[in-house]
C-alpha positions in Angstrom: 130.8 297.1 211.8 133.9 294.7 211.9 137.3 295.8 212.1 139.7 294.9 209.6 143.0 296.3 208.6 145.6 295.4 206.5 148.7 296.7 204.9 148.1 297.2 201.1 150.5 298.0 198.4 149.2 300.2 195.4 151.3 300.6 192.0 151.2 304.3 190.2 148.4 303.0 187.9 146.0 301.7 190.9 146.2 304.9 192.5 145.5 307.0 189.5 142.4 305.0 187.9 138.8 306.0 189.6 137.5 304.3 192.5 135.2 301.3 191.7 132.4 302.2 193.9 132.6 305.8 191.9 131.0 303.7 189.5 128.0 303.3 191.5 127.8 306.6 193.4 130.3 306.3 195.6 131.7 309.9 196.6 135.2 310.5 195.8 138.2 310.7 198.5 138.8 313.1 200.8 141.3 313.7 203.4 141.3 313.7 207.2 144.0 314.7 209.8 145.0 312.7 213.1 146.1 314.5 216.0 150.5 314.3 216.1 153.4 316.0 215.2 153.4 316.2 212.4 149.6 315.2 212.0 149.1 312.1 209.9 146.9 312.7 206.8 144.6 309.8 205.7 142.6 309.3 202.6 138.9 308.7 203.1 137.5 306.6 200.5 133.5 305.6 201.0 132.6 302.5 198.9 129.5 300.9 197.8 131.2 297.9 198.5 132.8 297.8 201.6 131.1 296.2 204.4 133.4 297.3 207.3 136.2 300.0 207.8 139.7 299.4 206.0 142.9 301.0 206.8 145.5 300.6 204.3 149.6 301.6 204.0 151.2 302.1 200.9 154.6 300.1 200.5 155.3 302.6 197.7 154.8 305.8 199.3 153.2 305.4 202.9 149.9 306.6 201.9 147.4 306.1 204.6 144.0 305.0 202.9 140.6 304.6 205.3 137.5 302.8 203.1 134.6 303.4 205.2 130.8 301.8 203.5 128.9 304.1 202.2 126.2 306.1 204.6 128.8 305.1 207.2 129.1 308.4 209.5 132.4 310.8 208.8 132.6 311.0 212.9 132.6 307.2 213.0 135.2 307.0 210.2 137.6 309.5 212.4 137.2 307.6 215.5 138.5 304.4 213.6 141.8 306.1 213.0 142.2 307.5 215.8 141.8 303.9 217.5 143.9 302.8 215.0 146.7 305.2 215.3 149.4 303.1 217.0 149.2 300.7 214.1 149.6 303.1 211.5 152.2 304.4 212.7 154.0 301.3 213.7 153.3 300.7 209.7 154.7 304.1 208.7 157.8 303.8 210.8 158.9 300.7 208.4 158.7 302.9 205.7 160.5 305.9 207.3 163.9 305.9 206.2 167.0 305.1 209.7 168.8 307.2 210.3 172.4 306.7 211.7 173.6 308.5 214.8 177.0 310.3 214.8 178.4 313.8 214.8 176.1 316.4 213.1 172.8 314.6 213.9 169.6 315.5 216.0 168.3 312.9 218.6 165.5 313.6 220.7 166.5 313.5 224.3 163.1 314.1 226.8 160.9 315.2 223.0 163.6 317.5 222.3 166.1 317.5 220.0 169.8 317.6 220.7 172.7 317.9 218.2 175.3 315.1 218.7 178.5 317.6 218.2 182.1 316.8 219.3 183.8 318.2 222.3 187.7 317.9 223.5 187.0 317.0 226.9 187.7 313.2 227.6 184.4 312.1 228.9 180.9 313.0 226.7 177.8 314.6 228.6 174.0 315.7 227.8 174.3 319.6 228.0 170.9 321.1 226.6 169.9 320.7 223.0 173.6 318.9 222.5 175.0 315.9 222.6 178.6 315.9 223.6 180.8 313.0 222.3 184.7 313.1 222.6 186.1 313.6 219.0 188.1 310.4 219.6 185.6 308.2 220.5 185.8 305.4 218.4 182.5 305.2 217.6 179.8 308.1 218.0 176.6 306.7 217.6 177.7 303.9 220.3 178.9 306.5 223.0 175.4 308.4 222.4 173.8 305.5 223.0 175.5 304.7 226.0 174.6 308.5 227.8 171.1 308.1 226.9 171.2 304.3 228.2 172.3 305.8 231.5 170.1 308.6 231.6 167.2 306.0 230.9 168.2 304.2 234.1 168.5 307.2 236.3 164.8 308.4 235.0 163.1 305.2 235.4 164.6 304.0 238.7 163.5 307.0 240.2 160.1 307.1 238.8 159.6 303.7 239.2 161.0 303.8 243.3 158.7 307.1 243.6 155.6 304.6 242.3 156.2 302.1 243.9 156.3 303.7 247.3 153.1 305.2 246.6 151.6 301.9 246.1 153.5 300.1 249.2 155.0 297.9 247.2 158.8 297.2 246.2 160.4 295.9 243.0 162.7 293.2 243.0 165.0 294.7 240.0 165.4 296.9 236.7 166.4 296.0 233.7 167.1 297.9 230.2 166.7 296.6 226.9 165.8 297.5 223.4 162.8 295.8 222.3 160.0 296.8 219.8 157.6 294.5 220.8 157.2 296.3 224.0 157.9 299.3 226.2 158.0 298.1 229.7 157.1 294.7 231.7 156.6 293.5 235.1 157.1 290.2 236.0 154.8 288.2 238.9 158.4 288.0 241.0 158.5 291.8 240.4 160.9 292.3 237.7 160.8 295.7 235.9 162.1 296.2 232.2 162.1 299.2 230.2 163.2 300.4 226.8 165.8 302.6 227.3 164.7 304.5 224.1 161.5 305.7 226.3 164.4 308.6 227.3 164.0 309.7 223.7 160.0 310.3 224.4 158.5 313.2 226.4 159.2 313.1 229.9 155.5 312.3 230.8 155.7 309.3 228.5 158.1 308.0 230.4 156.7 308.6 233.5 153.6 306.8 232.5 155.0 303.8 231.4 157.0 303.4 234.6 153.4 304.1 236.7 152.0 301.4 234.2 154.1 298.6 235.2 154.5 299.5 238.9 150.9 299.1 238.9 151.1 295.6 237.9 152.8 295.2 241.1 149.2 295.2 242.6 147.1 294.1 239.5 148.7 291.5 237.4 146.3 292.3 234.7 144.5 294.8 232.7 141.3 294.9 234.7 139.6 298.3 235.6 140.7 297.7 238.7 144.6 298.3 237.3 143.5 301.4 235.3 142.4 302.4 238.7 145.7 301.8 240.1 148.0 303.7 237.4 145.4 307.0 237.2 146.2 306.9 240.8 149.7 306.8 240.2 149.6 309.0 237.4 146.3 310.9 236.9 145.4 312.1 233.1 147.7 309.3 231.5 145.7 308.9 228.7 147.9 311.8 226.7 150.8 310.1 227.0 149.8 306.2 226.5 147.8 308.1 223.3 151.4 309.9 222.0 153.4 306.3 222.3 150.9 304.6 220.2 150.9 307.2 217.5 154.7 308.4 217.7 156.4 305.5 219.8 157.3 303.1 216.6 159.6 306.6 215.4 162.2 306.7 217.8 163.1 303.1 216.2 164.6 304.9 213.5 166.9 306.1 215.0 170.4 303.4 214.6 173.3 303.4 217.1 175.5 301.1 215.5 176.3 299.4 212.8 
């Protein structure tokens, strides 16, 4: 079956009238759950119809709708999402509402999250589940984004110098940035970049991504030979690559400035 997916957008009526292939014995919806936190529900409809799996987001409400062809298998259907998790929630994440850092908010530091609160003391720090900003910083939000910047570039160099040592091989620099389009690169002259939000994910997230692009130190490609090289670096990373397709787009929300 072919793959197709697109982003729909249903009105109230369109989602309250039966489903055309009901008409012609088409079973009615029912409702699957994808593995996260929370876990993502999705609407199975089976259609006479359809001729390949469809995934579909609501711009009205976010409703995750799957049309599978009728007689197609339930396990096959399941599968589809689950392959197709990074993209629905890349597609949920523009519907989920941002949410702008200062005093009284919780930002996950490591998968955890931390309170930004304010503290006397002239110079802000990470200290457990809070986030201390001096109560005359000028601008909250900015000075969190700063700490977490910094203890991005702590996490990563040292993961990435670990890696790389491993492998034999050195880097030629690090960089930082904030890009959606991707978490990490490696250059052919050796040039690491990270997102700095990766500090936001679970420590083993991070820790993957670094082992990803070291590994294209050795394998400028995505050859089985480069899989090789990052389960040597980091065995069982399947878990994490799996959680920053299906939660990664998220920790967009969250807005540092104005």
């Amino acid at each position: 079956m072919g793959l197709k997916i697109g982003v729909g957008c249903h009105n109230g009526k369109g989602m309250s009238k039966p489903f055309e292939g009901q008409k012609q014995g088409t079973a009615p919806m029912t409702e699957i759950e994808l593995p996260g936190d929370p876990k993502l529900r999705v609407l199975l409809r089976v259609s006479a119809r359809a001729r390949r799996f469809t995934l579909r987001v609501s711009r009205l409400d976010g409703q995750v709708t799957l049309t599978m062809p009728k007689g197609a298998a339930r396990q096959d259907a399941v599968a589809f999402a689950e392959a197709q998790s990074g993209w629905i929630a890349r597609q949920l994440a523009r519907h989920t509402p941002s949410e702008k850092v200062g005093f009284g908010v919780q930002v996950p530091v490591e998968g955890r999250l931390a309170r930004v609160v304010p503290t006397d003391a002239r110079r802000g720090d990470l200290a457990g589940d809070l986030i201390e900003v001096p109560r005359k910083a000028p601008a909250a939000g900015a000075h969190v984004e700063a700490l977490l910047k910094a203890y991005a570039r702590d996490r990563l160099q040292a993961a990435s110098t670990r890696y790389a040592e491993t492998l034999g091989r050195r880097y030629a620099s690090l960089t930082l940035r904030d890009t959606r389009s991707r978490w990490g690169s490696c250059s052919s002259e050796g040039k690491l970049m990270y997102s700095w939000r990766l500090i936001m994910a679970p420590p083993e997230v991070l820790e993957y991504v670094a082992a990803h692009e070291v590994a294209h130190l050795a394998e400028m490609n995505h050859s089985p030979a480069f899989w090789g090289t990052v389960d040597r670096l980091y065995p069982n990373y399947e878990a994490p690559r799996a959680w920053l397709r299906r939660e990664g787009a998220g920790l967009h929300r969250y807005r540092f400035r104005d």
